[in-house]
C-alpha positions as CSV (number, residue, x, y, z in Angstrom):
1,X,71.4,53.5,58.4
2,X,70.6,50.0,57.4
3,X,68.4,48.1,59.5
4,X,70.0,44.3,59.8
5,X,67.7,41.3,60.3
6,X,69.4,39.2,63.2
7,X,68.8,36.0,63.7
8,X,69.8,33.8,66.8
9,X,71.3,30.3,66.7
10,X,72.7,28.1,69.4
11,X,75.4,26.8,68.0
12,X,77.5,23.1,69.0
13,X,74.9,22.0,71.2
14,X,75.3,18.9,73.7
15,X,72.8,15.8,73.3
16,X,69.8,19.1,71.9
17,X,70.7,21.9,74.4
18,X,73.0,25.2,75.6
19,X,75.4,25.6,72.8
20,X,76.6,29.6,72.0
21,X,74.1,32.0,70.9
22,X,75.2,33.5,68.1
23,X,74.0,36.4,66.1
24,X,73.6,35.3,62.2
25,X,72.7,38.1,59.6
26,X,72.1,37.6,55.8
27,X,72.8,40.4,54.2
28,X,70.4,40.0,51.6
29,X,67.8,39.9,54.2
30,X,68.9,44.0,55.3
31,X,66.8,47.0,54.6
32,X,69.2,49.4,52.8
33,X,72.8,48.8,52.4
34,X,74.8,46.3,54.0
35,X,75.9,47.5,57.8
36,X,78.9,49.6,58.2
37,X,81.8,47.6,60.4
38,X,80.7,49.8,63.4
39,X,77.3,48.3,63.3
40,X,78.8,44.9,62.8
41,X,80.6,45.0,66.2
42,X,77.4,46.2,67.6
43,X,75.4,43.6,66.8
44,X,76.8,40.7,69.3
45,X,76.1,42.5,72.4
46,X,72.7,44.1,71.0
47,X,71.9,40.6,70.8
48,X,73.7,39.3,73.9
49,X,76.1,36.8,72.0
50,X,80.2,36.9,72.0
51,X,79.8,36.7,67.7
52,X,78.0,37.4,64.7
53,X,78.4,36.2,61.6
54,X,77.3,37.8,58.2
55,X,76.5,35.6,55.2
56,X,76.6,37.4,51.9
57,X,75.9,35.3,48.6
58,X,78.7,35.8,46.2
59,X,77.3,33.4,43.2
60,X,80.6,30.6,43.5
61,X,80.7,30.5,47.2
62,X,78.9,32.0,50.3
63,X,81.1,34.7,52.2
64,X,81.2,35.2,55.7
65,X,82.6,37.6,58.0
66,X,82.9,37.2,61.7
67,X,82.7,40.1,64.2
68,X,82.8,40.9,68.4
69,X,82.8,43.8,69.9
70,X,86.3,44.6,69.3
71,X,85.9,44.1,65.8
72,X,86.3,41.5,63.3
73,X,87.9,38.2,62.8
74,X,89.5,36.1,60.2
75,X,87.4,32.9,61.3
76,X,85.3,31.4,63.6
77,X,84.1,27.5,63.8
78,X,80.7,27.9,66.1
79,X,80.0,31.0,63.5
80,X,80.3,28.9,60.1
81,X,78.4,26.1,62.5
82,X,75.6,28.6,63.1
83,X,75.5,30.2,59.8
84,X,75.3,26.4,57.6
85,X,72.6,26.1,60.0
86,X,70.5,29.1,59.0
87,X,71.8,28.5,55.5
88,X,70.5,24.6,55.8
89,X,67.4,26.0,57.4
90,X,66.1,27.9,54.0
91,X,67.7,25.2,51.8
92,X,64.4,24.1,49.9
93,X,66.0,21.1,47.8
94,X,66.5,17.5,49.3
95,X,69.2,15.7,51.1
96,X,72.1,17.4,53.0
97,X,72.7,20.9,51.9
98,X,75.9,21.5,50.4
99,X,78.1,24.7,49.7
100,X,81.2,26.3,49.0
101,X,82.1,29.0,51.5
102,X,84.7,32.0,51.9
103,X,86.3,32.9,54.3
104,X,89.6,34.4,55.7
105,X,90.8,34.4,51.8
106,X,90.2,30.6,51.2
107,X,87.0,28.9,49.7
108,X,86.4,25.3,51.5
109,X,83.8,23.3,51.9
110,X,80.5,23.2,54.3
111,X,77.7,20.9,54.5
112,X,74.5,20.9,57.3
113,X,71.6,18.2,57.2
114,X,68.2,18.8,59.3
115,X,66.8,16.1,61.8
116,X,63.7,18.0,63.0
117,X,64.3,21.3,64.9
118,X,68.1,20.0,65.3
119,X,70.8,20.9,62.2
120,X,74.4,19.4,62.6
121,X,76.8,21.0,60.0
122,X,80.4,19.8,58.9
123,X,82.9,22.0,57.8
124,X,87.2,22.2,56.6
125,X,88.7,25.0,59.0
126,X,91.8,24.8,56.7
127,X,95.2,24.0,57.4
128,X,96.6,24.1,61.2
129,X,100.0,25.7,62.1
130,X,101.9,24.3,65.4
131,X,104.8,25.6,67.0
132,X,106.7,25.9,70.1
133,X,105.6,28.8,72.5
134,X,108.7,30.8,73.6
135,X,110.0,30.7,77.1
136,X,108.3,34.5,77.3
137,X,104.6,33.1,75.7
138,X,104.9,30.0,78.1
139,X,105.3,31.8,81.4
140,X,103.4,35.2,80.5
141,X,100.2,32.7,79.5
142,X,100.6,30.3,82.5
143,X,101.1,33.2,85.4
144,X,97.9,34.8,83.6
145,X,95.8,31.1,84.2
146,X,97.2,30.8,87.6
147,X,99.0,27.3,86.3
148,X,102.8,26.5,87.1
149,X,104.6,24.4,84.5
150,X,104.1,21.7,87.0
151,X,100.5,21.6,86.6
152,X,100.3,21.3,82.8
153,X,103.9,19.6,81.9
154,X,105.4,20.3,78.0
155,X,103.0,19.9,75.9
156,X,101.7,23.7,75.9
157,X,101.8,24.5,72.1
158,X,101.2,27.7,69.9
159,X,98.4,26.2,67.2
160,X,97.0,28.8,64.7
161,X,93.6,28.4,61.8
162,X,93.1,32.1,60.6
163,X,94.9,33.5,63.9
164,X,97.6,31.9,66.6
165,X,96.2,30.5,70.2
166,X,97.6,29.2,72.9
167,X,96.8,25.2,73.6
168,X,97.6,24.6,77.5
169,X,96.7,20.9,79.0
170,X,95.7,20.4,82.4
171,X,95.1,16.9,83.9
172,X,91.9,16.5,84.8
173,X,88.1,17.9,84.4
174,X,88.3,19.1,88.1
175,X,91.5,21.0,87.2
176,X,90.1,22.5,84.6
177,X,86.9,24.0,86.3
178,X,88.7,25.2,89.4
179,X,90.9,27.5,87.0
180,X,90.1,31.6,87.8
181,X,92.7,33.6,85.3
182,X,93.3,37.1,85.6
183,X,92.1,38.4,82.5
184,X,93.7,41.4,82.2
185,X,97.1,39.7,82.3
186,X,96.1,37.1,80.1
187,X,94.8,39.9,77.6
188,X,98.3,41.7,78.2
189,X,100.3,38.3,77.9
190,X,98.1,37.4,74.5
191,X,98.4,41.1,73.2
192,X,102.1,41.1,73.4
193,X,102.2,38.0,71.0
194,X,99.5,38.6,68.9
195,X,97.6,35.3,70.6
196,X,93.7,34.8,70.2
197,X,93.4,33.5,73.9
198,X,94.1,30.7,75.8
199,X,92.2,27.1,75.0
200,X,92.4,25.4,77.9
201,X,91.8,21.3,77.8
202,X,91.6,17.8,80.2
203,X,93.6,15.2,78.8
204,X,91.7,13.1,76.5
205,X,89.8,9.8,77.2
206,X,90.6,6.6,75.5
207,X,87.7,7.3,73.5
208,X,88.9,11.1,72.5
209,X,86.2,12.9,74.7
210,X,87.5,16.1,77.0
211,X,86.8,18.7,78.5
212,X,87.8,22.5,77.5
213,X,87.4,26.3,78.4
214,X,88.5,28.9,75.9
215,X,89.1,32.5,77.5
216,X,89.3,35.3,74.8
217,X,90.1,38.7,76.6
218,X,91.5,40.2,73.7
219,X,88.5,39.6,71.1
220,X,85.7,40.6,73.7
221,X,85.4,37.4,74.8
222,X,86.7,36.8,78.4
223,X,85.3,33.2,78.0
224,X,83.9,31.6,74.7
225,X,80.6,29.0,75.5
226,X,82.4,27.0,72.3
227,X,85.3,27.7,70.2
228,X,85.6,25.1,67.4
229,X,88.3,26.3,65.9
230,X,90.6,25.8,68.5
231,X,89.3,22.0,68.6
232,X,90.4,21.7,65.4
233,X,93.9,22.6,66.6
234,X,94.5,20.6,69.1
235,X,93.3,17.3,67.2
236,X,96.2,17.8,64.7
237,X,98.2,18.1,67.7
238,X,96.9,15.4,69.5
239,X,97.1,13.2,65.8
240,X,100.4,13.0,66.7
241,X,100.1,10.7,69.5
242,X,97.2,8.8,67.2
243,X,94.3,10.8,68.3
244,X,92.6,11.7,65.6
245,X,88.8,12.5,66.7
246,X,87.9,14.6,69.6
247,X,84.6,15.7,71.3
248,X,85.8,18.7,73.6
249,X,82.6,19.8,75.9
250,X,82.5,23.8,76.7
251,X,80.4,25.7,78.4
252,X,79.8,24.1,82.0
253,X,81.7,27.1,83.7
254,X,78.9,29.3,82.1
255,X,76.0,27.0,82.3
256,X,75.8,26.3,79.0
257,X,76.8,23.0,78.0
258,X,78.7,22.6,74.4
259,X,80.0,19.8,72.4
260,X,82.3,20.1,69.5
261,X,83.6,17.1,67.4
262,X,86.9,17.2,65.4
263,X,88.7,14.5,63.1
264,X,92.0,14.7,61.9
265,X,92.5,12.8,58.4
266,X,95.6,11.2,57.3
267,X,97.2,14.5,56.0
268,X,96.3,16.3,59.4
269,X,93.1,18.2,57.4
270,X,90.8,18.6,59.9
271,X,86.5,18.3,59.9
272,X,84.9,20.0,62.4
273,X,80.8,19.1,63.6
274,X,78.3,21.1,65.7
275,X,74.7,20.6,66.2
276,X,72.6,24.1,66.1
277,X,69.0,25.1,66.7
278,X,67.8,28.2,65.1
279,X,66.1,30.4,68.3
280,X,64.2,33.1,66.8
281,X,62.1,33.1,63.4
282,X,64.2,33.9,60.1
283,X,62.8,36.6,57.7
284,X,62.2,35.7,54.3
285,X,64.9,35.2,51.7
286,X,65.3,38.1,49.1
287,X,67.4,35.9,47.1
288,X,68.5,32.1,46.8
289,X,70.9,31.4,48.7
């Protein structure tokens, strides 16, 4: 059996602290041969995180894969935040670091840039679907938060990078931290539409900032510290009322604060930033990366 080397990153930390630990293994770094998929899911509770990530050089681009304990995932924003950082971390040349990476069938861009112990890391999540949720989705997905179509109004859209979620507005901050959902609904409500979870936001300040909780039932996750990919869909949703940059905070309900930032370009392509710090010491590269 192959023996991975794990390394721990905190990933889309707020003003140098919380952030989500997550579980980043090169795969050039493992004794024998890459893990089997089973030990992939293992991993993120061996090493009490929701995710790993695993980087594998591919000579044009740098492939990753992104896995829970319920198995694996077509992408992941705090993962590709984490793993630019480790990446960035062993990068020996100078300036920014730069790459092409894979993922989820496409090859986009990534780029991190140390500050001292900090690395903040850019990256394209790809193109954004948004739809209209059905009648069924809408009502399932609110009875499971404990909301009433009252307390969040029309704007509840369907927004999917890699896999569909759920976007759901509430008014305020307070709102938001009060909410308890029955998981196992919401896990029965998102299972019967193929949903990732439920990303739950404040409404936005003049200046774009809000507040968020993402709960995940269905990947393992019953609450994610920071999920950037779902701030990537709701600023091309909120673009269309002319916000086009975001910084969603995540993680107070699980004392672990988390910021995320999210532009929206002209043609909706989105960027999303997240500062990391890498927690335990990396082995040694057995290749260049």
């Amino acid at each position: 059996m192959s023996t991975p080397h794990v390394t721990v990153v905190r990933a889309c930390l707020r003003n140098g602290a919380g952030g989500s630990p997550t579980a980043v293994v090169v795969e050039a770094d493992t004794d024998g041969p890459p893990p089997h998929d089973d030990e992939r899911r293992r991993i993120p509770a061996a090493h009490n995180t929701s995710h790993a990530v695993f980087i594998r050089h591919t000579g044009d681009a740098v492939e990753l894969r992104f896995f829970t304990a319920e198995g694996e995932l077509p992408a992941c924003g705090h993962g590709t935040v984490a793993a630019l950082a480790l990446l960035a971390a062993r990068h020996t040349g100078t300036g920014p670091y730069r790459t092409a990476l894979r993922a989820a069938g496409r090859v986009f861009d990534g780029r991190a840039e140390r500050a001292g112990e900090l690395v903040t890391a850019v990256f394209d999540p790809g193109p954004v679907t948004l739809r209209e949720p059905t009648a069924q989705e809408r009502t399932l997905v609110l009875a499971a938060l404990g909301l009433t179509p009252a307390g969040t109004g029309p704007d509840v859209r369907i927004a999917g990078v890699g896999r569909e979620r759920v976007l759901v507005p509430v008014p305020t901050r307070a709102a938001l931290a009060a909410l308890r959902p029955d998981l196992g609904r919401l896990q029965a409500a998102c299972d019967r539409s193929g949903l990732l979870g439920a990303y739950v936001h404040s409404a936005p300040s003049p200046q774009g900032r809000l507040a968020a909780r993402m709960f995940a039932p269905s990947i393992g996750v019953p609450e994610d510290l920071a999920n950037a990919n779902s701030t990537a869909c709701l600023v091309a949703h909120l673009a269309g009322r002319g916000i086009r940059r975001i910084t969603a905070d995540m993680g107070d309900a699980l004392d672990s604060p988390a910021t995320i930032t999210a532009t929206a370009g002209p043609d909706l392509r989105v960027e999303l930033g997240g500062t990391a710090r890498i927690l335990t010491p990396r082995q040694p590269a057995r290749q260049p990366l």
